[in-house]
C-alpha positions as CSV (number, residue, x, y, z in Angstrom):
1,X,-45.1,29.3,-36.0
2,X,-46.3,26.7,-38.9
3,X,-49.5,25.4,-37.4
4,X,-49.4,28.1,-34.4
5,X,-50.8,31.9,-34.4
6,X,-48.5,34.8,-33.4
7,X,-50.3,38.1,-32.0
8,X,-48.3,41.0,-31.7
9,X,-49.2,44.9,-31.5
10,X,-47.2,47.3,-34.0
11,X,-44.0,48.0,-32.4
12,X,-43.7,44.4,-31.0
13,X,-43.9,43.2,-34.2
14,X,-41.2,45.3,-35.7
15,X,-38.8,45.0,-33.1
16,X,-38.9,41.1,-32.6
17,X,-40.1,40.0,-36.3
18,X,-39.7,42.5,-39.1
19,X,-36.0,43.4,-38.1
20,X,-34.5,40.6,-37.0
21,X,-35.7,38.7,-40.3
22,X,-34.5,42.1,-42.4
23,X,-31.4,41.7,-40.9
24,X,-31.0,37.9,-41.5
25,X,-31.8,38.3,-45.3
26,X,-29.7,41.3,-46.1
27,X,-26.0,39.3,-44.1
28,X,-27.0,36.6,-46.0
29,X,-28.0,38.7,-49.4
30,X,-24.4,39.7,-48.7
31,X,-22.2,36.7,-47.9
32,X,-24.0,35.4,-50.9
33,X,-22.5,37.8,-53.3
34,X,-19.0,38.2,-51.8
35,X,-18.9,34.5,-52.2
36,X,-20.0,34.8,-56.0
37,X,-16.8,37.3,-56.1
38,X,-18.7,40.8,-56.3
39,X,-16.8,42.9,-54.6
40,X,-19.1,44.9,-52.0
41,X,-17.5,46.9,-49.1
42,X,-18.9,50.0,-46.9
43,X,-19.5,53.0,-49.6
44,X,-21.5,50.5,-51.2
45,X,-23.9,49.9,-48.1
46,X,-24.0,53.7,-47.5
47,X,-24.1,55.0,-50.8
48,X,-22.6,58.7,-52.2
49,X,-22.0,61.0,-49.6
């Protein structure tokens, strides 16, 4: 990437780049607060049902 160009069309870029990075930040968002002691767990994540 750096010095390089990436071309993708819409979905290609959501699938292989917008998610995966998405999903990266928002574990690690995660693992960083558990480790800071906040106690997170499922209903959290999903919110009032």
């Amino acid at each position: 990437m750096r010095d390089n160009t990436l071309s993708f069309q819409g979905m290609q870029f959501l699938l292989y780049f917008v998610l995966p990075n998405l999903y990266f930040h928002v574990t690690t968002a995660y693992d960083i607060l558990r480790h800071c002691g906040v106690e997170l767990g499922k209903r959290d994540f999903l919110g009032q049902i």
